[in-house]
Backbone as a printed PyTorch tensor [residue, N CA C, xyz], in Angstrom:
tensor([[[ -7.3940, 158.4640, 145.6010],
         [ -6.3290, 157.5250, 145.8800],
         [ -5.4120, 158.0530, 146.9990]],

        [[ -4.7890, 159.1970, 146.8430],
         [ -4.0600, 159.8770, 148.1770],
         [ -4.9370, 159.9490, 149.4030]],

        [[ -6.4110, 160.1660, 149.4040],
         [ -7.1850, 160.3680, 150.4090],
         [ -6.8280, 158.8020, 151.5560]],

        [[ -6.9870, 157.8550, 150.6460],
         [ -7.2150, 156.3020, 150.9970],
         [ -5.4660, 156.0410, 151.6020]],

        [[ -4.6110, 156.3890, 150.2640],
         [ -3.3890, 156.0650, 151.5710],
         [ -2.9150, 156.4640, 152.6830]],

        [[ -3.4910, 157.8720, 152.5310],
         [ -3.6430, 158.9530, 153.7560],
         [ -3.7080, 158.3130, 154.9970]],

        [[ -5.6640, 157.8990, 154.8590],
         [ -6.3910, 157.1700, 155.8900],
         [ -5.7500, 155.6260, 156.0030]],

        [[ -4.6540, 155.2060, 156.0670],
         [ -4.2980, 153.9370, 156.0880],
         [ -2.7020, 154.6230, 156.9950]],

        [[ -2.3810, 155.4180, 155.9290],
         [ -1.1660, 155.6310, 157.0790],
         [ -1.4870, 156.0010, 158.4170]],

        [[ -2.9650, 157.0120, 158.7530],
         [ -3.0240, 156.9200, 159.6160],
         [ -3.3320, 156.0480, 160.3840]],

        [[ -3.7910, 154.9450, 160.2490],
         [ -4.6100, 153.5680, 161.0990],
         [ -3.5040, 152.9370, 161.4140]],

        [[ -2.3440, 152.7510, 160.6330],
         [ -0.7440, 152.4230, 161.0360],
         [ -0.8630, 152.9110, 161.9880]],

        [[ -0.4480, 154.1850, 162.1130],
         [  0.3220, 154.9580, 163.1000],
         [ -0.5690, 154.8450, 164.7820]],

        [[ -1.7030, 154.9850, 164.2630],
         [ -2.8160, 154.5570, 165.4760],
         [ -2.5850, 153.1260, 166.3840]],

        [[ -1.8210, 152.4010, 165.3510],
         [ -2.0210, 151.0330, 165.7060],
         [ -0.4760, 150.4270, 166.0200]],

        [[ -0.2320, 151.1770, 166.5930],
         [  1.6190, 151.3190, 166.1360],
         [  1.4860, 151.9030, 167.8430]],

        [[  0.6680, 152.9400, 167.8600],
         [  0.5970, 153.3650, 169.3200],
         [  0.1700, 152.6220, 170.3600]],

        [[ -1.1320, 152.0060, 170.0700],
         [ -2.0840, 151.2870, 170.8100],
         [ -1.1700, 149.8230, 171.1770]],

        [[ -0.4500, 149.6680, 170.0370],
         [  0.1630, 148.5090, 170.4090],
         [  1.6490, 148.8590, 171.3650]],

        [[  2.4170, 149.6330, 171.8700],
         [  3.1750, 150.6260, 172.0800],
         [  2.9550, 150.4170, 173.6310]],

        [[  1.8260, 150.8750, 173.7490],
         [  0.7180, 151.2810, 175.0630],
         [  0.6490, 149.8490, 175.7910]],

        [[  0.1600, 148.9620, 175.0340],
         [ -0.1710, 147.5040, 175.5020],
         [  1.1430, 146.9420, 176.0620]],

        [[  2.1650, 147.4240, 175.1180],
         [  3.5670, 146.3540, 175.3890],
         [  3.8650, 147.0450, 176.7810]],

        [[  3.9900, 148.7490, 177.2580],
         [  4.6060, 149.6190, 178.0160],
         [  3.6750, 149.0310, 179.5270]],

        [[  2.2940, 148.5430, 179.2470],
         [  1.3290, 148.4450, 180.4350],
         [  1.7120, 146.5790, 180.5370]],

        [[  1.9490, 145.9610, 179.9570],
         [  2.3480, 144.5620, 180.2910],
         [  3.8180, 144.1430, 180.6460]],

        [[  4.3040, 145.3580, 180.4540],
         [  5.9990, 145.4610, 180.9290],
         [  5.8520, 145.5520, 182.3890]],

        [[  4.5760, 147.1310, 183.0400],
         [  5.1760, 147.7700, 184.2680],
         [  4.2230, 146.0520, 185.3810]],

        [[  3.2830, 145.8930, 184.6660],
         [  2.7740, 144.5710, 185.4110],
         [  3.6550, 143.6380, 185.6080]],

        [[  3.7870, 143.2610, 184.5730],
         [  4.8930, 141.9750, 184.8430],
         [  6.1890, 142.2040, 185.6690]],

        [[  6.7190, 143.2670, 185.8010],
         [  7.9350, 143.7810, 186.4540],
         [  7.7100, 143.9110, 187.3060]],

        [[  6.4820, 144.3630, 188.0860],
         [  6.1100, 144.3370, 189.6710],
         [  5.3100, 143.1090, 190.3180]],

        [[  5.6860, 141.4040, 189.1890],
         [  5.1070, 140.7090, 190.1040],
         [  6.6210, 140.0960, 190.0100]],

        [[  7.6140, 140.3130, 189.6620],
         [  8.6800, 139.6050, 189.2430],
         [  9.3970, 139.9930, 190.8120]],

        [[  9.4800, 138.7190, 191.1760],
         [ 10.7730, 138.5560, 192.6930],
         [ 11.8920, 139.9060, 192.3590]],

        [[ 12.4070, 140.1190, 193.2450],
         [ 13.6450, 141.0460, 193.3820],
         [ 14.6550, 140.1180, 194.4800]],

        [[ 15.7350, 140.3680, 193.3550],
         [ 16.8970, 139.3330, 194.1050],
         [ 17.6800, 140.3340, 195.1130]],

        [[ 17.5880, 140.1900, 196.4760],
         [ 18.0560, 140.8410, 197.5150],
         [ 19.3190, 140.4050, 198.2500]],

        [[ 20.4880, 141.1360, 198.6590],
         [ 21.7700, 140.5080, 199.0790],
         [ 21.4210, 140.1080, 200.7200]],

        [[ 22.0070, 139.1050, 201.1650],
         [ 21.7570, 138.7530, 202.3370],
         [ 22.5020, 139.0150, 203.0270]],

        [[ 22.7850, 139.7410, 204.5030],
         [ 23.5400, 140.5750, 205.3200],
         [ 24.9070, 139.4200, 205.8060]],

        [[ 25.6730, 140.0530, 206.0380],
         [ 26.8780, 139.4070, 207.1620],
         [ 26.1010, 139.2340, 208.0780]],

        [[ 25.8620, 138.5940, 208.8430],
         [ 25.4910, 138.5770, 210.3700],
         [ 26.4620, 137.5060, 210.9500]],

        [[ 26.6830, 137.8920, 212.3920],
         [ 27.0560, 136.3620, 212.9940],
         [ 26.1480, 136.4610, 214.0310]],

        [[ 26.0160, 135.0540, 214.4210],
         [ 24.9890, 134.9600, 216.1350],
         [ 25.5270, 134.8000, 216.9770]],

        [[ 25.3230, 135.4570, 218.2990],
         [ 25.9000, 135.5610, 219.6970],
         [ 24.4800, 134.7950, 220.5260]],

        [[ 24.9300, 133.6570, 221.1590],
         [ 23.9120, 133.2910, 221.8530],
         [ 23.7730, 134.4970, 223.3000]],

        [[ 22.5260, 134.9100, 223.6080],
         [ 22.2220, 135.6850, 224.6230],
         [ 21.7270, 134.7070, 225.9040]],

        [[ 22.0030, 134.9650, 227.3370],
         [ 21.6670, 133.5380, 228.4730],
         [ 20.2230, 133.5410, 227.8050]],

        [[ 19.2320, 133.5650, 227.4780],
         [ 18.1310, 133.5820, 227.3190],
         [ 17.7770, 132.6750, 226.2750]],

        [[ 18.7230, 132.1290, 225.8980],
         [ 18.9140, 131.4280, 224.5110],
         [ 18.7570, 131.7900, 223.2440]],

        [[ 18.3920, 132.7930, 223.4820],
         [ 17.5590, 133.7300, 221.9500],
         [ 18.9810, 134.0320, 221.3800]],

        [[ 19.0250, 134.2040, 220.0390],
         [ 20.6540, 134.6650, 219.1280],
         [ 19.8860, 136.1280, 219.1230]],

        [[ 21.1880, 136.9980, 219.0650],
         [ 21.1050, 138.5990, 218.9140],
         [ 22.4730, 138.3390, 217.5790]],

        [[ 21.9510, 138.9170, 216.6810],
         [ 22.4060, 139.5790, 215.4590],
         [ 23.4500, 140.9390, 215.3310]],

        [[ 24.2390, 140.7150, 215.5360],
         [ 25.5170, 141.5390, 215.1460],
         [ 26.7490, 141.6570, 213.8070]],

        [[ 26.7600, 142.8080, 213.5260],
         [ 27.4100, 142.6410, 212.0570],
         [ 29.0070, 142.1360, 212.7660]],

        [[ 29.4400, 141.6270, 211.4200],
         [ 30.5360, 140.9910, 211.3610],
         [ 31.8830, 141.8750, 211.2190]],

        [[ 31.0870, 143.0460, 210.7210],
         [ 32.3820, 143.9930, 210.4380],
         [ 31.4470, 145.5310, 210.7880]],

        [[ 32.6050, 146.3920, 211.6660],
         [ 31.6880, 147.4970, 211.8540],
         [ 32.4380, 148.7560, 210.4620]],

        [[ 31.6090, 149.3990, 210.3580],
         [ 31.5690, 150.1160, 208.6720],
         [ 31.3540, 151.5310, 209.2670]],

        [[ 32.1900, 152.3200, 208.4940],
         [ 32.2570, 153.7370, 208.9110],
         [ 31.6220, 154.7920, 207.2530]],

        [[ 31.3560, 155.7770, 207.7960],
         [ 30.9580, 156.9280, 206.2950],
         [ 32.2110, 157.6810, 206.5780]],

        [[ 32.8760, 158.1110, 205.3650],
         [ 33.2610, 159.2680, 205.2480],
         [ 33.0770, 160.0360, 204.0440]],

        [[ 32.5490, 161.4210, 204.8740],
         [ 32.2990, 162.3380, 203.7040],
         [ 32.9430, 163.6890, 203.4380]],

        [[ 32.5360, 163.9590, 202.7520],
         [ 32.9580, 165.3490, 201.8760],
         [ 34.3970, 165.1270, 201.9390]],

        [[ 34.6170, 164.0420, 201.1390],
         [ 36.1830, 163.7810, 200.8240],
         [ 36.7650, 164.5310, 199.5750]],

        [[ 37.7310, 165.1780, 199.2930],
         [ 38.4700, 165.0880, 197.9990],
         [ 37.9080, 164.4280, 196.9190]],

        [[ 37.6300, 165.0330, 196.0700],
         [ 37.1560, 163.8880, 194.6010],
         [ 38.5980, 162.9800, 193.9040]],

        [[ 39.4060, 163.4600, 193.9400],
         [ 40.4550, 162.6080, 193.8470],
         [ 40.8670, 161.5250, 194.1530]],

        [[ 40.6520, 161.3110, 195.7030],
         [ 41.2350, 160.3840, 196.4400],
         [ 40.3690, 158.8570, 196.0960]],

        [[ 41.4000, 157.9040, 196.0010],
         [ 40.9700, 156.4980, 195.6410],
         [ 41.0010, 156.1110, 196.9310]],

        [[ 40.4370, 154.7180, 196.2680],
         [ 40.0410, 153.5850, 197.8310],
         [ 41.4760, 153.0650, 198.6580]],

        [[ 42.6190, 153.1520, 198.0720],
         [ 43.8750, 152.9710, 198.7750],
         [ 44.2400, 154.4610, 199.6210]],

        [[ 44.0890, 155.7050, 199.1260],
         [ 44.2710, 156.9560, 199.8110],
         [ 42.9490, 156.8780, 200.8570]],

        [[ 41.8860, 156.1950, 200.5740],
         [ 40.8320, 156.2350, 201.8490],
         [ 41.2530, 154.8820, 203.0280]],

        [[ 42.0250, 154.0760, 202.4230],
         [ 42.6720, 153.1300, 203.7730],
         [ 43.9190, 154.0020, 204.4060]],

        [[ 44.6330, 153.8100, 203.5650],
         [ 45.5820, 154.6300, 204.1940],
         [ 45.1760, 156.2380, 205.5340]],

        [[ 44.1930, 156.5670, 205.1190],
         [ 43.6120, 157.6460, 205.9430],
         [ 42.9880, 157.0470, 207.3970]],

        [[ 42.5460, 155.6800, 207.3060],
         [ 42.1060, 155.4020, 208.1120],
         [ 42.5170, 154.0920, 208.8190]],

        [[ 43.7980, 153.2450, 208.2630],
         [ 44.7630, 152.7530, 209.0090],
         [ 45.3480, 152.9340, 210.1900]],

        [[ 45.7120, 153.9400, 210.3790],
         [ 46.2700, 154.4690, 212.0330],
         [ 45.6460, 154.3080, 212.8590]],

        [[ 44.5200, 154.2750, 212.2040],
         [ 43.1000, 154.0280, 214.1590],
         [ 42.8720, 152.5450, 214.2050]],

        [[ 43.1030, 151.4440, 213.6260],
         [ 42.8890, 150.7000, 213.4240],
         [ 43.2120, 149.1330, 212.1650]],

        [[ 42.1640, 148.1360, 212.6320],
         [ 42.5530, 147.4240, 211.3420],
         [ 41.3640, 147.4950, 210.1010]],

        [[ 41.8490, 148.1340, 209.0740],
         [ 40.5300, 148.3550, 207.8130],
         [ 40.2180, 146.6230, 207.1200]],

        [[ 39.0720, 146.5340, 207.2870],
         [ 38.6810, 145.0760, 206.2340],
         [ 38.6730, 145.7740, 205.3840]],

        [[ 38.3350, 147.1550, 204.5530],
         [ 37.8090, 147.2040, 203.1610],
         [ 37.7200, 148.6360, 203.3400]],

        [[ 37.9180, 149.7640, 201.9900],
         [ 37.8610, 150.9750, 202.1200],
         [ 37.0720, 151.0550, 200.7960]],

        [[ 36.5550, 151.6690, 200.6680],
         [ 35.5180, 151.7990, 198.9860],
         [ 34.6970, 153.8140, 199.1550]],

        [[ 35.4490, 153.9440, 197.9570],
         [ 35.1040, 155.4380, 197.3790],
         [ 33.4920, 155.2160, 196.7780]],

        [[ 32.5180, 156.1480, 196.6290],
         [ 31.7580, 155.6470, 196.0570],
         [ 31.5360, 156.3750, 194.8190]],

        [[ 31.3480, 155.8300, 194.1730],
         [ 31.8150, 156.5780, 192.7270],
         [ 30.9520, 156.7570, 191.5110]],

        [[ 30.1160, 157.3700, 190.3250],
         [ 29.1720, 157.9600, 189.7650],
         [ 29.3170, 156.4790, 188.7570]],

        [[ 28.1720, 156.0200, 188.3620],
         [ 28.3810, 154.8520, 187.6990],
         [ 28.5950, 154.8130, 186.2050]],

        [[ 28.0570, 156.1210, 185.8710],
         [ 28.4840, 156.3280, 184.1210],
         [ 29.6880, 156.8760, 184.4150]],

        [[ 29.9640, 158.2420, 184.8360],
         [ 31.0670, 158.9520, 184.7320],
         [ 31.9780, 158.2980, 185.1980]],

        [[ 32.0910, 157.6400, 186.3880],
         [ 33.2740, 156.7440, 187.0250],
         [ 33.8860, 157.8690, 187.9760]],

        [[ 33.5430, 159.2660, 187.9340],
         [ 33.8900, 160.0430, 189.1170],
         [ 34.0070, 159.5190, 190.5380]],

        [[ 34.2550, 160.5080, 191.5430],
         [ 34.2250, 159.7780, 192.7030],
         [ 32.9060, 161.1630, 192.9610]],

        [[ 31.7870, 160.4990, 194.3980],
         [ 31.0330, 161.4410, 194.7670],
         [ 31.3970, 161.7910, 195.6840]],

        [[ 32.8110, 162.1690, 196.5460],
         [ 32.9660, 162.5450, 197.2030],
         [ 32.7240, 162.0670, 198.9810]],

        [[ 32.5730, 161.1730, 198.9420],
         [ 31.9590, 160.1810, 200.0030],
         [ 32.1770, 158.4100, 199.9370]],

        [[ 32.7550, 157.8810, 201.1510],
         [ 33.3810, 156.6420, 200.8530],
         [ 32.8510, 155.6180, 202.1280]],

        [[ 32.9070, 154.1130, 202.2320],
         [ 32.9760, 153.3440, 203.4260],
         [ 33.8200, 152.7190, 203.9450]],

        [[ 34.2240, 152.6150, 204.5020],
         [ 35.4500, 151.6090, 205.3040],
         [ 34.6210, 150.7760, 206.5380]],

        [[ 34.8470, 149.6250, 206.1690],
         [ 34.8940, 148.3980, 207.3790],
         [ 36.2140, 148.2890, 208.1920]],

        [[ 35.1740, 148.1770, 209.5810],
         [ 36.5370, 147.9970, 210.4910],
         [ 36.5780, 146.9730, 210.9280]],

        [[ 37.5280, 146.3340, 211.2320],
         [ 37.1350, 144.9940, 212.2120],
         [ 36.6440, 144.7360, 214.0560]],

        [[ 36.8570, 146.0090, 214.4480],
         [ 36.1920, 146.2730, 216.0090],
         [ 35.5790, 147.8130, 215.8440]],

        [[ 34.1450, 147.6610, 216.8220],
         [ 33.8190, 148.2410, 217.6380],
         [ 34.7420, 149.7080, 218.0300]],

        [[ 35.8780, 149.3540, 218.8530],
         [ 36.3570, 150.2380, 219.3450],
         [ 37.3840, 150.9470, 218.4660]],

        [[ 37.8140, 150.2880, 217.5280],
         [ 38.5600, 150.8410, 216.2200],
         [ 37.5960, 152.4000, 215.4860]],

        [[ 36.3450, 151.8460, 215.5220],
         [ 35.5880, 152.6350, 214.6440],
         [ 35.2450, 153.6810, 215.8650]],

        [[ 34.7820, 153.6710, 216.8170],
         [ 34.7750, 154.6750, 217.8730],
         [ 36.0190, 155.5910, 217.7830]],

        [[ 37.2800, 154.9430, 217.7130],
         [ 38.5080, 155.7620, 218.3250],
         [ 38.7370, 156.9420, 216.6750]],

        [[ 38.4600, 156.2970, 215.5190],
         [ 38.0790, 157.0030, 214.2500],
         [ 37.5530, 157.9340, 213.9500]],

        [[ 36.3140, 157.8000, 214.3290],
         [ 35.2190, 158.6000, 214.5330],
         [ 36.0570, 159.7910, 215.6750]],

        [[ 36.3590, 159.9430, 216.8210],
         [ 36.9240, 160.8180, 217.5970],
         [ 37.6820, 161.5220, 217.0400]],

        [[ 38.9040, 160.4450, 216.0260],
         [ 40.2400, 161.6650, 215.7640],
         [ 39.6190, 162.2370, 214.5640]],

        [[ 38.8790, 161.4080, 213.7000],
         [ 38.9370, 162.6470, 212.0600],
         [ 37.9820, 163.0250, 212.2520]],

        [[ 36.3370, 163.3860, 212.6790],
         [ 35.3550, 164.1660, 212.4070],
         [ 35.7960, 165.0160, 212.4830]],

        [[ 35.5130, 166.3230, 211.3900],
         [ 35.7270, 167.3420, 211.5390],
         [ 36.9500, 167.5350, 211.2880]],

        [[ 37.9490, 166.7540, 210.9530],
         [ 38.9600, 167.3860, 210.5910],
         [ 39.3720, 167.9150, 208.8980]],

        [[ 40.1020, 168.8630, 208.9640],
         [ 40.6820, 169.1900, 207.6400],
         [ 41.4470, 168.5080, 206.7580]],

        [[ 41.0140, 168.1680, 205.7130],
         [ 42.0950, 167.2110, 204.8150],
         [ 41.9320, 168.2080, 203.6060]],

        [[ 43.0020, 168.4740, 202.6780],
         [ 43.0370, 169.0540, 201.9010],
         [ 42.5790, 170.2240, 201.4020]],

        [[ 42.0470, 170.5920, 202.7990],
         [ 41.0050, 171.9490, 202.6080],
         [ 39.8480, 171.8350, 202.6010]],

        [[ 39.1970, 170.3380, 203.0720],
         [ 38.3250, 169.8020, 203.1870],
         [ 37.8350, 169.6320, 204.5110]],

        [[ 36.4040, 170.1620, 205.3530],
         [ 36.1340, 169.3200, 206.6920],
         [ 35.4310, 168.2540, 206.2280]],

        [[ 35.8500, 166.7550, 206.5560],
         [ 35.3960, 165.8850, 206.0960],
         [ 34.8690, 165.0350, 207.3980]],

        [[ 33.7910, 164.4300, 207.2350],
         [ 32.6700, 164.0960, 208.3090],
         [ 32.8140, 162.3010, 208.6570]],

        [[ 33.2090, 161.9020, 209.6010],
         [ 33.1980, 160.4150, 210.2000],
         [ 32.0540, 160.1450, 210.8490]],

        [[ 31.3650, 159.4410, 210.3600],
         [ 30.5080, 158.7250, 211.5040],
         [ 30.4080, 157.1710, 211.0990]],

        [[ 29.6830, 156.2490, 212.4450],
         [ 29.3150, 155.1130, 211.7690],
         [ 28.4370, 155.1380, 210.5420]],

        [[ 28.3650, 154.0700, 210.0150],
         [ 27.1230, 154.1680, 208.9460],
         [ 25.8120, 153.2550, 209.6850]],

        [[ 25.0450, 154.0560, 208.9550],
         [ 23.5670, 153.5090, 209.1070],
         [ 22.7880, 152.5910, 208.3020]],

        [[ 22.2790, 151.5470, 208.3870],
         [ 22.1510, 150.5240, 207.6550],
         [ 20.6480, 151.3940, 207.3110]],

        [[ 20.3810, 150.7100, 206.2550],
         [ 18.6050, 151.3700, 205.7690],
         [ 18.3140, 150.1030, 205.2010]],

        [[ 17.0200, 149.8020, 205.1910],
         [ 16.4390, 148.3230, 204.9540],
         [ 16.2860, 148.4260, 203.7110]],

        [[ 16.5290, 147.6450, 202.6110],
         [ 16.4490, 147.5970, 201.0290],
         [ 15.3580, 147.4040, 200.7020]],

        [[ 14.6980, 148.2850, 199.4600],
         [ 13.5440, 148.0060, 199.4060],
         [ 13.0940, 149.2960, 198.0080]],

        [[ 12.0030, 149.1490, 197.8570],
         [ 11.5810, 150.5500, 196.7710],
         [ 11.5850, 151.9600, 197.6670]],

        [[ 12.0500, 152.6960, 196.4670],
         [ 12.2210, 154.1890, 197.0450],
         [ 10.4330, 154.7440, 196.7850]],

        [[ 10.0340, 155.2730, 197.7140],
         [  8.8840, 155.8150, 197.5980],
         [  7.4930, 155.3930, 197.7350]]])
């Protein structure tokens, strides 16, 4: 009698897996035929004489890094107010912990705002910090790897 419930618990447990396996392999399928909802860029169009539109962002966007972990998205406008006019300053920040990673973006509204930025703070010291300006680099969205 123990032999028999034995051999039954195990056919459970066998079947407990197999079924486990099936659900884990019809998950990763189905998830890679499933659309991915993608954000669609700012752009505005500049007609070129050629008639063709050339694509230019609407707002030019700066990195700054190796910031202070402290500093919020109002201490990252404020830092970068004087060169210019900021659309938007954003810390970027650890999504469980809510930390900051030390690295933030700011939109500018010109071209030459974000140039004259880039000149005065790269490299400069904030808090004991050399913290790094450059434009940012757009990267095309998509799977890692």
């Amino acid at each position: 009698m123990e032999e028999l419930r034995r051999l039954i618990v195990d056919n459970l447990v066998l079947a407990l897996v197999v079924v486990s396996m099936l659900w884990l392999v019809v998950g990763i399928v189905l998830g890679g035929l499933l659309p991915r909802r993608q954000k669609a860029a700012k752009v505005s169009v500049r007609d070129n004489s050629d008639g063709r539109g050339e694509r230019q962002p609407s707002q030019y966007e700066l990195y700054v890094g190796n910031l202070p972990y402290e500093m919020s998205d109002a201490d990252l406008k404020k830092l970068i107010d004087p060169f210019g006019e900021v659309v938007s300053a954003r810390i970027i920040t650890n999504r469980i912990s809510g930390s900051s990673k030390g690295y933030g973006f700011v939109k500018m509204s010109s071209a030459e705002d974000v140039r004259k930025t880039v000149s005065s703070l790269n490299n400069k010291d904030l808090d004991g910090r050399r913290i790094a300006v450059s434009e940012a680099r757009t990267h095309p969205r998509g799977r890692k790897g």
